[in-house]
Backbone as a ProteinNet text record, in pm:
[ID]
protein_1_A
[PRIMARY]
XXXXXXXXXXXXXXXXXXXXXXXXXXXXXXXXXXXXXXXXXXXXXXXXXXXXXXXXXXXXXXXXXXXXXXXXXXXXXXXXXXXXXXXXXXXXXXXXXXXXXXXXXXXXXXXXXXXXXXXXXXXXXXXXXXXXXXXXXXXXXXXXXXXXXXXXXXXXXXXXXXXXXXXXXXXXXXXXXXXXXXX
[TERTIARY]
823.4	753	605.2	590.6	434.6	387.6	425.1	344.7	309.9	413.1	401.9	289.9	221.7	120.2	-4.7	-33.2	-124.9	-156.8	-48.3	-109	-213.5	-155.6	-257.6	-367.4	-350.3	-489.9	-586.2	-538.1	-636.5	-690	-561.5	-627.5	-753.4	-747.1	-834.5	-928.5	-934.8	-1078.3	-1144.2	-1072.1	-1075.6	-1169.9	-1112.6	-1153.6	-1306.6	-1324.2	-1432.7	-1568.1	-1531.3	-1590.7	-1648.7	-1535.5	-1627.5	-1727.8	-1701.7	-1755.5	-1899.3	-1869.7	-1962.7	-2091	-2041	-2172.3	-2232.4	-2161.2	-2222.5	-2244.6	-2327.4	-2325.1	-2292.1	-2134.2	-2078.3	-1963.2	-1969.1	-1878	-1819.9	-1856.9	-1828.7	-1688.3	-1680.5	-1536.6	-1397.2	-1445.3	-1336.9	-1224.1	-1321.7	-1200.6	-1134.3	-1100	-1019.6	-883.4	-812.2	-636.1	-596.1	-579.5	-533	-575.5	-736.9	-745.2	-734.7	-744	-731.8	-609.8	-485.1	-329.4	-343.2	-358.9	-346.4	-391.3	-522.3	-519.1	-414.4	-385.4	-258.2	-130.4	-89.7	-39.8	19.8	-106.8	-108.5	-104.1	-140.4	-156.8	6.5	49.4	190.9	292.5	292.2	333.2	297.8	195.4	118.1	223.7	196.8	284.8	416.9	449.2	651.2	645.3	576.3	576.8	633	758.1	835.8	749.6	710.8	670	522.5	454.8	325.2	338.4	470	489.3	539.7	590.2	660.9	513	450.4	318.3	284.4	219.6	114.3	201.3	347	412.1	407.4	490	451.5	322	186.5	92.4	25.9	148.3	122.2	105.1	199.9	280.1	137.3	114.9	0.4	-146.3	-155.5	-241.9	-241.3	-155.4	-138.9	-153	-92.7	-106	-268.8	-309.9	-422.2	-542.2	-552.7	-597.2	-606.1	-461.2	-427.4	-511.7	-516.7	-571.1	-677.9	-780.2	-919.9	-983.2	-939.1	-1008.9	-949.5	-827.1	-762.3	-807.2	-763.8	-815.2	-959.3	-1028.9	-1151	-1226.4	-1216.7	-1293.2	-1249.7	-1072	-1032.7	-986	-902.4	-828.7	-913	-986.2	-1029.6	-909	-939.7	-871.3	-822.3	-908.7	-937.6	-864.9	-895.9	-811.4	-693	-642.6	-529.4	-446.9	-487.8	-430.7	-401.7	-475.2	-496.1	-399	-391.3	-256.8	-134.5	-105.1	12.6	44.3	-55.1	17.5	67.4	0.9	8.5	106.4	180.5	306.8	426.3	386.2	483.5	533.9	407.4	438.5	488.5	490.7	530.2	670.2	693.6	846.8	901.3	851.2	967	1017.3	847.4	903.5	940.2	963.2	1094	1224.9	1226	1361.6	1449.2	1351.6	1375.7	1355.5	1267.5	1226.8	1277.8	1314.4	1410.4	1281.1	1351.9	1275.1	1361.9	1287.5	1342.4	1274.4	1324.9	1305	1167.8	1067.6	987	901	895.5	764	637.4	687.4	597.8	511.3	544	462.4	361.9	378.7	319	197.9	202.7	131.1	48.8	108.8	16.6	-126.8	-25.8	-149.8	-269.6	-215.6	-296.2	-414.7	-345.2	-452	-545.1	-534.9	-598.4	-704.7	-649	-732.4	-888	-803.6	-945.8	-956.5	-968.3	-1019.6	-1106.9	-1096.6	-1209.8	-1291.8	-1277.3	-1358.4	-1466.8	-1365.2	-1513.6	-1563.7	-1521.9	-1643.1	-1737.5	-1727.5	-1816.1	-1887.4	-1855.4	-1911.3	-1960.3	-1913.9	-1930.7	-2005.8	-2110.3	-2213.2	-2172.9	-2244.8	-2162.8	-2159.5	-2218.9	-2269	-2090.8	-2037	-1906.6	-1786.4	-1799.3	-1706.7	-1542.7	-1570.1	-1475.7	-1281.7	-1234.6	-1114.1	-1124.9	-1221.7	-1228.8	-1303	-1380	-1384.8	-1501.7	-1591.8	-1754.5	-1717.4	-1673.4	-1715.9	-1573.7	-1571.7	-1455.2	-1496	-1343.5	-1328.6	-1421.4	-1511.6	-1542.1	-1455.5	-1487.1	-1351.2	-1266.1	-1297.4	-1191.2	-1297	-1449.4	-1527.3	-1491	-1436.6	-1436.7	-1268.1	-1187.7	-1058.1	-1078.3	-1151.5	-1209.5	-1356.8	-1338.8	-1449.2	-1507	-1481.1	-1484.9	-1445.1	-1538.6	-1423.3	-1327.6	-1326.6	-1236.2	-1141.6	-1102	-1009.2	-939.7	-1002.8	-1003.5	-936.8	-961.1	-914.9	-779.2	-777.3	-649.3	-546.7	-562.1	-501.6	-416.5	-546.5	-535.1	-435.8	-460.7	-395.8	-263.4	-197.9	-109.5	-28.7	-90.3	-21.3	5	-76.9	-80.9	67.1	77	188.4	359.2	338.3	438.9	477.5	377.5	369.2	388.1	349.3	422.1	552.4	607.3	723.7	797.4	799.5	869.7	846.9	712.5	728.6	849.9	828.4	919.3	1053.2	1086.9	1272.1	1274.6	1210.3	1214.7	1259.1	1172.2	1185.7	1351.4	1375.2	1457.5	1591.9	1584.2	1722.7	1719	1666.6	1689.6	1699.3	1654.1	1665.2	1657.3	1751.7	1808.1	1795.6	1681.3	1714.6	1852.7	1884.5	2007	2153.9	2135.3	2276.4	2227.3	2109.5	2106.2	2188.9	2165.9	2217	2364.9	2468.2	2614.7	2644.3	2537.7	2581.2	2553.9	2510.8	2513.7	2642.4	2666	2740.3	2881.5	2899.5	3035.1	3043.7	2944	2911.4	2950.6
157.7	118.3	92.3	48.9	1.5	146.9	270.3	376.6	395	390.3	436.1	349.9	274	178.3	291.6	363.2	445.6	521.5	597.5	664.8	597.1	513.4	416.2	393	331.4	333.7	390	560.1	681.3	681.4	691.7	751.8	604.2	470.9	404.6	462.5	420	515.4	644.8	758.3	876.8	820.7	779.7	715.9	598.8	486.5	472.4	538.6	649	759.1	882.8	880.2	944.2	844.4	719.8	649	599.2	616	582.8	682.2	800.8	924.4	943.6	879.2	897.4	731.6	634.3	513.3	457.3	471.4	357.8	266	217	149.4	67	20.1	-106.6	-35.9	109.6	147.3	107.1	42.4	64.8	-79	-151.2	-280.8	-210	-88.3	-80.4	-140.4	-118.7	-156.3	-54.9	35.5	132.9	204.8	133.3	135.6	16.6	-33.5	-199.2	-198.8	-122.8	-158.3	-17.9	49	71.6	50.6	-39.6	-114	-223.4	-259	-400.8	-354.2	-205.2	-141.3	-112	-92	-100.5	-187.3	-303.1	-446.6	-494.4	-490.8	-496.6	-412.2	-297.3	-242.3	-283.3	-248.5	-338.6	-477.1	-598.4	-686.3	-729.5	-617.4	-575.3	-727.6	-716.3	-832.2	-745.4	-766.1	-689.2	-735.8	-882.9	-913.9	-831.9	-806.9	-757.7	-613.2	-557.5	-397.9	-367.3	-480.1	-471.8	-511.1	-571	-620.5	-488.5	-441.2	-327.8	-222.5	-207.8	-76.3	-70.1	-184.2	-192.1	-151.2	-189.5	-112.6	41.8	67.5	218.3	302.2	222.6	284.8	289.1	189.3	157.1	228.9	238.7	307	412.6	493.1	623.1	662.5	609.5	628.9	610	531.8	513.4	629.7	655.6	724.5	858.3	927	1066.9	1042.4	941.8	977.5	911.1	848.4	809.4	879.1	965.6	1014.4	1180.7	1215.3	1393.5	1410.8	1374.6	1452.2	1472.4	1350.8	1358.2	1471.2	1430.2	1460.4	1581.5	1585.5	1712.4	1618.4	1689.4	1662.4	1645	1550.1	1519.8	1492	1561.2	1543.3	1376.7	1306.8	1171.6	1092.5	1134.2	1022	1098.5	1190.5	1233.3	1140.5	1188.5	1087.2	978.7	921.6	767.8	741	791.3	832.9	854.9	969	1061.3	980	995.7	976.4	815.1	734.3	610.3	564.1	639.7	612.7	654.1	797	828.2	741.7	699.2	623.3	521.5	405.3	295.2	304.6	443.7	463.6	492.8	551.6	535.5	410.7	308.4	158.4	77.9	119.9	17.7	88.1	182	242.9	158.9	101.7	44.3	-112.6	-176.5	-359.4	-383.4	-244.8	-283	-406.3	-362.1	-459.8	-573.3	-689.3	-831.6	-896	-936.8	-937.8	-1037	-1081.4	-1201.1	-1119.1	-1018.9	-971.7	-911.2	-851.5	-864.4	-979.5	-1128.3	-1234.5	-1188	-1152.4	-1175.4	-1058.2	-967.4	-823.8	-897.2	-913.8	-1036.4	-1045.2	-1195.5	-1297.2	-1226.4	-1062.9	-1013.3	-965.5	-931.2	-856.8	-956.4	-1072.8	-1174.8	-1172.5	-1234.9	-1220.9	-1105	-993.3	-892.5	-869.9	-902.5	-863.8	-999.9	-1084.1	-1215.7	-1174.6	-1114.7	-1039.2	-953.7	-811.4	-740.9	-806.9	-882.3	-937.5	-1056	-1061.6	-1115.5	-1058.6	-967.2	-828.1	-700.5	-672.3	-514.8	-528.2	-371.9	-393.2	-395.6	-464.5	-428.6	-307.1	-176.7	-59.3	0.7	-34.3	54.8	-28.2	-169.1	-170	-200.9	-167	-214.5	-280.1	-264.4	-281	-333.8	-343.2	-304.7	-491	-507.4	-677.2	-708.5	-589.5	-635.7	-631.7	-500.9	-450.2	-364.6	-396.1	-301	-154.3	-105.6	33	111.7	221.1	304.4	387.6	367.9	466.6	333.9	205	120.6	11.9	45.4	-54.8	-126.2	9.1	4.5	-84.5	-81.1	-125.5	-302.3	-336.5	-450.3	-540.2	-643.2	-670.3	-762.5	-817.7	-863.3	-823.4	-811.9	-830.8	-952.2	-1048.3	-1156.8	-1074.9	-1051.1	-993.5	-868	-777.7	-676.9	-717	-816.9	-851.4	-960.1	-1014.3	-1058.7	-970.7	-890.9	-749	-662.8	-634	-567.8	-640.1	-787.2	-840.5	-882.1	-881.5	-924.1	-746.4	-625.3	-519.1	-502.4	-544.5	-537.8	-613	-763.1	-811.3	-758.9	-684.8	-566	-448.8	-405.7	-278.2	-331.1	-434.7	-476.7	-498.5	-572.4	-618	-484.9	-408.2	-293.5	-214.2	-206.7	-79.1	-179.5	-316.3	-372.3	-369.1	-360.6	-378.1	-208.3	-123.9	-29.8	46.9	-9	-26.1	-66.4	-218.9	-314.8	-232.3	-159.3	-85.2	19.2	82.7	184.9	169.5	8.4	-46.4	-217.7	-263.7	-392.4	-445.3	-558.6	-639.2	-714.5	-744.6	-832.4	-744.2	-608.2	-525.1	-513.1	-505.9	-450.2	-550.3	-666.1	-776.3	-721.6	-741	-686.3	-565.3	-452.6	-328.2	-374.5	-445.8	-474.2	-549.4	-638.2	-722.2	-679.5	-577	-467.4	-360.4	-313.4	-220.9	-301.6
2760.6	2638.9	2667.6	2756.8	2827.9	2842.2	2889.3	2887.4	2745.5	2673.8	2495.6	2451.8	2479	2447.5	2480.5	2581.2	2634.7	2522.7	2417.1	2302.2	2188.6	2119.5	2039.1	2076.3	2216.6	2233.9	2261.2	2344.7	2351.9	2134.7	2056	1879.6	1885.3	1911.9	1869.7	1953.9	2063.4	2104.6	2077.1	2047.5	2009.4	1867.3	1785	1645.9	1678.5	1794.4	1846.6	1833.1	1957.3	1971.2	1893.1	1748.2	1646.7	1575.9	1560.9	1466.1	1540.5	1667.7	1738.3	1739.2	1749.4	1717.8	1560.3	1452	1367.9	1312.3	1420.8	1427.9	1243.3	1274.2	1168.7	1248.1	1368	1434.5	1352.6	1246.8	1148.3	1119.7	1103.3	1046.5	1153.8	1259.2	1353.1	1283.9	1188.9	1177.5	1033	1021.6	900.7	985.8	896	912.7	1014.1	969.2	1045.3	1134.6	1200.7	1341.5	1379.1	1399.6	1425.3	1475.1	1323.7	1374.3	1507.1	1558.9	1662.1	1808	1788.4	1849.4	1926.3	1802.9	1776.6	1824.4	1805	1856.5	2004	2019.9	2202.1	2279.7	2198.4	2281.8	2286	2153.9	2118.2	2225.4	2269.8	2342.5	2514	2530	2670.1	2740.7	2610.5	2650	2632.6	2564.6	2492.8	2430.7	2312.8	2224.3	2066.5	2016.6	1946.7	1797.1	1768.9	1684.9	1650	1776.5	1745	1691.3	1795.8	1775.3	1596.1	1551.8	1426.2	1295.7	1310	1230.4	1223.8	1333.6	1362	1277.5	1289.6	1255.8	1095.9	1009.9	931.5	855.6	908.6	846	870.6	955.2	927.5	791.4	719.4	583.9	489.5	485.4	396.7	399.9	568.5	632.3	597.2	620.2	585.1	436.2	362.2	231.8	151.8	225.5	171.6	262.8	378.2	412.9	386	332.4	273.5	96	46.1	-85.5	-56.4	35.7	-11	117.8	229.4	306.4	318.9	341.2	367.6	238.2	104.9	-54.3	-68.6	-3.4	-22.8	53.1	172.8	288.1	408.3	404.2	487.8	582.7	700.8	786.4	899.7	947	1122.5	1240.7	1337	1447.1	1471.4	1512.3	1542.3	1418.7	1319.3	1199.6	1200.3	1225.3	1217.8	1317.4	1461.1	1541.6	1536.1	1430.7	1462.4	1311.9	1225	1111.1	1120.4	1181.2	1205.1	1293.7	1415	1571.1	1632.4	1516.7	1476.4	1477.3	1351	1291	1376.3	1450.1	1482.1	1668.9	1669.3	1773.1	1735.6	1667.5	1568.7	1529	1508	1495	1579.8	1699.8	1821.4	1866.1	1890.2	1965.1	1858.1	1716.4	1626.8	1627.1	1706.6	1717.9	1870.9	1914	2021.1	2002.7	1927.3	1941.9	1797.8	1698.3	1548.4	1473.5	1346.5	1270.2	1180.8	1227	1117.2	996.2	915.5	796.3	770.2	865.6	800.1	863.6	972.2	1055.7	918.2	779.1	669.5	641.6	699.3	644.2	714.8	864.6	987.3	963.2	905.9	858.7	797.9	702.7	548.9	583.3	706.7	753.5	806.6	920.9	967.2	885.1	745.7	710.7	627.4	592.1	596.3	681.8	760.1	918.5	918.9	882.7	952.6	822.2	690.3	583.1	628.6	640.4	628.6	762.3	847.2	952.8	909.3	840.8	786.5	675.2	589.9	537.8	604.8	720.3	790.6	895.9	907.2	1100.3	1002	914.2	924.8	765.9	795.5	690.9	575.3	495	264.3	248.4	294.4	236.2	289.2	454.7	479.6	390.3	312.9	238.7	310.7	446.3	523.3	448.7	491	396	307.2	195.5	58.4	83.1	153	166.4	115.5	71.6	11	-134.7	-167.2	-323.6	-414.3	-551.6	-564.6	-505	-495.1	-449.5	-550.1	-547.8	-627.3	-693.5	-834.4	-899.9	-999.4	-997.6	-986.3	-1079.3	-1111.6	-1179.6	-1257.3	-1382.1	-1523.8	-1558.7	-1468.5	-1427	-1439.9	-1361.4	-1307.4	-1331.4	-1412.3	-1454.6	-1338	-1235.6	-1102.5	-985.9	-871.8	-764.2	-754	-760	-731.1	-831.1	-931	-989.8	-933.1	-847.4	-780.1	-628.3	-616.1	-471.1	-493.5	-543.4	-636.9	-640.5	-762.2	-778.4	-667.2	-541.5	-425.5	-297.7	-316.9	-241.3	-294.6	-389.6	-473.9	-442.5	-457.5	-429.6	-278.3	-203.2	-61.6	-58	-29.6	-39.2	-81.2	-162.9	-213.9	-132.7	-102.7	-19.2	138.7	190.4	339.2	336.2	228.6	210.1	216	117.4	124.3	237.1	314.3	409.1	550.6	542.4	607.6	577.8	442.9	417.1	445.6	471.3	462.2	634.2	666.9	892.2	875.4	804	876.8	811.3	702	637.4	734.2	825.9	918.2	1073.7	1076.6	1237	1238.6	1144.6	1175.5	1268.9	1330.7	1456.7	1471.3	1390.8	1398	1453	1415.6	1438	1563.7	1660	1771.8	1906.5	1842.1	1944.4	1935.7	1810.1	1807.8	1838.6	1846	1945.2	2124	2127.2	2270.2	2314.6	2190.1	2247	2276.1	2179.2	2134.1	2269.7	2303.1	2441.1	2605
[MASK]
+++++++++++++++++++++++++++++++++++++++++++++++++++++++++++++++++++++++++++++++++++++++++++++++++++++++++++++++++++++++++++++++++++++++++++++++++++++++++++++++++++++++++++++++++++++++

């Protein structure tokens, strides 16, 4: 599992390294580099809770990345990796550390966490997980951000929850202990 950590963290750097030549480093605290970061660290120290946070926001990651960056913008190598290769790494080591039913709070909090980050590190103009300004596209929707971030975080909450009952209906931590114990 500790080698499987080596992938994540080549896509975050890979992803670094583009952001770095077209100096917007500020993009590196989205979610879904960050969670591979979190990823690797999670793997690194076979901490199941970290591997399960990070995995979870693959789902979200991805989804949001295919409609506000592949529709927009086209397929990059580097965000692909750090998308696809994300997930698909995320789903091998919950096929192995399984998922339990509260590791969604634990996502939550995270994204708490680095949403109150980029709105404190990273410039207003990159918008960083949506932590300066509403999304563009989303004005006329929203007569505030505080209403917008409300909104966003109130769907966020939904969408961890489910991409978690979603892990835990296909890799139950709890059945893994009674297949051992049965073996």
């Amino acid at each position: 599992m500790r080698l499987l950590g080596l992938l994540p963290l080549i896509f975050f750097l890979a992803q670094a390294v583009h952001y770095w030549r077209i100096n917007q480093l500020g993009h590196m605290l989205w979610m879904c580099n960050v969670g591979n970061l979190l990823l690797a660290m999670g793997l690194f120290v076979e901490k199941p809770l970290v591997i399960r946070l990070s995995a979870i926001w693959m789902i979200p990651g991805l989804i949001v990345w295919f409609v506000y960056v592949v529709l927009a913008w086209g397929v990059f190598l580097t965000s692909t990796l750090a998308h696809v290769g994300g997930l698909i790494v995320a789903l091998i080591a919950l096929s192995k550390v399984r998922m339990d039913r509260t590791a969604w709070r634990w996502a939550f909090g995270w994204y708490l966490a680095i949403q109150l980050l980029s709105r404190f590190v990273t410039p207003r103009e990159l918008n960083v997980n949506l932590a300066h300004a509403i999304q563009p596209g989303w004005e006329r929707t929203f007569e505030s951000y505080g209403m917008f971030w409300l909104t966003l975080t109130l769907i966020t909450v939904v969408v961890l929850w489910l991409s978690a009952l979603l892990f835990w209906s296909i890799w139950p931590a709890g059945l893994q202990r009674l297949d051992h114990a049965a073996g």
